[in-house]
C-alpha positions in Angstrom: 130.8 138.7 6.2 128.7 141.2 6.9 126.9 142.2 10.1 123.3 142.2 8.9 123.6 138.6 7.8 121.5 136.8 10.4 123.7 133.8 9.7 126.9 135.0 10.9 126.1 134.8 14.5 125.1 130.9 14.5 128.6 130.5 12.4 130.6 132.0 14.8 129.0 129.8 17.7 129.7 127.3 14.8 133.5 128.3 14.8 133.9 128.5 18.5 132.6 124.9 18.7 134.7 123.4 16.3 137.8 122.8 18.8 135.5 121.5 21.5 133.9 119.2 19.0 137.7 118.2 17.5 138.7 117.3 20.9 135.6 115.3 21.7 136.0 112.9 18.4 139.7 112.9 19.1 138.7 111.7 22.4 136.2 109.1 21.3 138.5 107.8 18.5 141.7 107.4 20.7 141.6 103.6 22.3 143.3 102.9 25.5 144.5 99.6 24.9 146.7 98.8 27.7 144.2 96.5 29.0 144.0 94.3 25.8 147.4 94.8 25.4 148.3 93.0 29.3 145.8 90.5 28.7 147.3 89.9 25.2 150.8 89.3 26.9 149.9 87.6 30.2 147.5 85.1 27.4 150.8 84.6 25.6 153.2 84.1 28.5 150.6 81.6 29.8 150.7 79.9 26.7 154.1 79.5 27.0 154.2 78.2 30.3 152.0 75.6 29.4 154.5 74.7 26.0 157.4 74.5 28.8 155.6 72.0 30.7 154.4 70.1 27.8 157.7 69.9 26.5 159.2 68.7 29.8 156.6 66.0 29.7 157.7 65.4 26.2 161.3 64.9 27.2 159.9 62.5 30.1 158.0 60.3 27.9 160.9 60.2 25.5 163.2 59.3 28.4 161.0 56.8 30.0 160.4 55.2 26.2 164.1 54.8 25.9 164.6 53.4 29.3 161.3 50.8 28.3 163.2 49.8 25.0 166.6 49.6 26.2 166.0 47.6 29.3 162.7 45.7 28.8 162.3 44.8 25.5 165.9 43.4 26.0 164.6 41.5 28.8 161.4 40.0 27.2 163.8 38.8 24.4 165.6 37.3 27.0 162.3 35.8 28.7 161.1 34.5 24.9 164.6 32.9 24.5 164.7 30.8 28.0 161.1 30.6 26.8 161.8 28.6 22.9 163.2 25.5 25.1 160.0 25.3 27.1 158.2 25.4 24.2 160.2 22.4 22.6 159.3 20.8 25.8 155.7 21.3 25.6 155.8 19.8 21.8 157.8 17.0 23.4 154.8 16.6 25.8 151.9 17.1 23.2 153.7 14.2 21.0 154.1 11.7 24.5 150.4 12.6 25.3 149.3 11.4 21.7 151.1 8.6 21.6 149.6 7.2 25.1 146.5 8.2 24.0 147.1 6.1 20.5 148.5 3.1 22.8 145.0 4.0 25.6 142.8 3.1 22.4 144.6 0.1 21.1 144.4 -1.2 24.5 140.9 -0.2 24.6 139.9 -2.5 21.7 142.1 -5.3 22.5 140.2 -5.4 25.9 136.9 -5.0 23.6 137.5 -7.5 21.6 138.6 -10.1 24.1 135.6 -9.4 26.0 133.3 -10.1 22.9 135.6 -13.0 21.8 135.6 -14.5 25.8 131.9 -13.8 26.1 131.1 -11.2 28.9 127.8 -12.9 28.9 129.7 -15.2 31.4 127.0 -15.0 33.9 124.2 -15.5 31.3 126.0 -19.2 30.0 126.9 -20.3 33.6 122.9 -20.4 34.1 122.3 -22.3 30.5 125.4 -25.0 31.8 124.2 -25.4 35.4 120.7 -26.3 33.9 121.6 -28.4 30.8 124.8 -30.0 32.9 128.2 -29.8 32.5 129.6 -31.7 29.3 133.1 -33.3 30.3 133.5 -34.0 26.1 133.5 -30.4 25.2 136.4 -28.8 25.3 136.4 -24.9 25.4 139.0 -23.2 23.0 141.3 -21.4 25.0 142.3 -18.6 22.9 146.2 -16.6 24.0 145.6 -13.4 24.8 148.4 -11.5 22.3 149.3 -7.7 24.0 149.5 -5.3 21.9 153.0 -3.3 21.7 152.6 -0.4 23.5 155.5 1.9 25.0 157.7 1.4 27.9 158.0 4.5 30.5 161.6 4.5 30.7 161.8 5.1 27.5 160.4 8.6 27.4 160.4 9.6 31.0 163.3 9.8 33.5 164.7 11.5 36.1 165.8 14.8 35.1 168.9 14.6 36.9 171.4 11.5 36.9 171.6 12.4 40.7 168.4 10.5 40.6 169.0 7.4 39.1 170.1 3.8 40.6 173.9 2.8 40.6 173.2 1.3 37.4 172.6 4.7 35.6 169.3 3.3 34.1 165.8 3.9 35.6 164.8 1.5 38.0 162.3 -0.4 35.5 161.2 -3.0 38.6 160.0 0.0 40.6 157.3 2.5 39.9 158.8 5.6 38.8 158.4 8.5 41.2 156.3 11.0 40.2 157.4 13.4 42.8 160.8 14.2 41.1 160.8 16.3 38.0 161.1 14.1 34.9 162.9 14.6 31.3 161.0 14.1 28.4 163.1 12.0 26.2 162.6 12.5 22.3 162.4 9.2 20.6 161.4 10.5 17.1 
């Protein structure tokens, strides 16, 4: 390099500059990253935490599940056992409440047909016979009145208890029966 060359000052100022301009760059480029790096960790250990507590509630559920299976489900088996004879009782009851109803509507048309067969215009021929006079010559057929068989009680209900029963061990069949004691359902099929 030579002294008269107008370019050699501006390169040495160019030189002298480099370090300075090194050291800013280095400066710029270099990353201080405690502060991700602690928010990176405390992120993570709160993370954790929460996995702690999740599996604690994990380990409660499973407990509490266990417990629910082991004891209740045992005792609803036990409830749905006692529950099978109450069941056979309510069948019992259905097949008592049909059958009355089937005896309720034979009655019902015996008692239809004996009033259509007596006349329940009764008051309607007591007129035509009070005007007309009575005829001693005729003779009014007198039909029997045939019941139709319907069930007996005692049968089907009795006192669920023989504590409850007459001396004879039998219902009482010349007294009501009473309705306040618990009755047994008797199946006659």
């Amino acid at each position: 390099m030579s002294e008269s060359d107008p370019q050699a000052p501006i390169q040495h100022d160019l030189v002298s500059c480099l370090p300075v301009l090194a050291n800013d760059y280095a400066n710029f480029i270099s990353v201080d990253a405690s502060k991700e790096k602690q928010s990176f960790y405390s992120s993570i250990d709160e993370m954790l935490t929460r996995l702690d507590e999740f599996g604690g509630l994990v380990d409660t559920v499973r407990s509490d599940t266990s417990l629910c299976v082991d004891t209740n489900v045992k005792n609803i088996q036990a409830k749905c056992e006692e529950m099978s004879s109450i069941f056979a009782r309510v069948d019992q009851l259905e097949a008592f409440i049909a059958m009355v109803h089937k005896n309720v509507n034979v009655m019902e048309e015996c008692v239809n047909k004996a009033e259509s067969e007596m006349g329940s215009f009764s008051g309607l021929k007591k007129i035509f016979t009070s005007l007309v006079g009575k005829k001693t010559s005729q003779q009014k057929d007198l039909q029997q009145f045939q019941p139709p068989d319907i069930f007996i009680t005692e049968e089907y209900l009795r006192p669920s208890s023989a504590g409850d029963l007459p001396e004879t061990g039998q219902p009482d069949s010349a007294g009501p029966t009473d309705l306040t004691k618990p009755l047994t359902i008797v199946d006659n099929t």
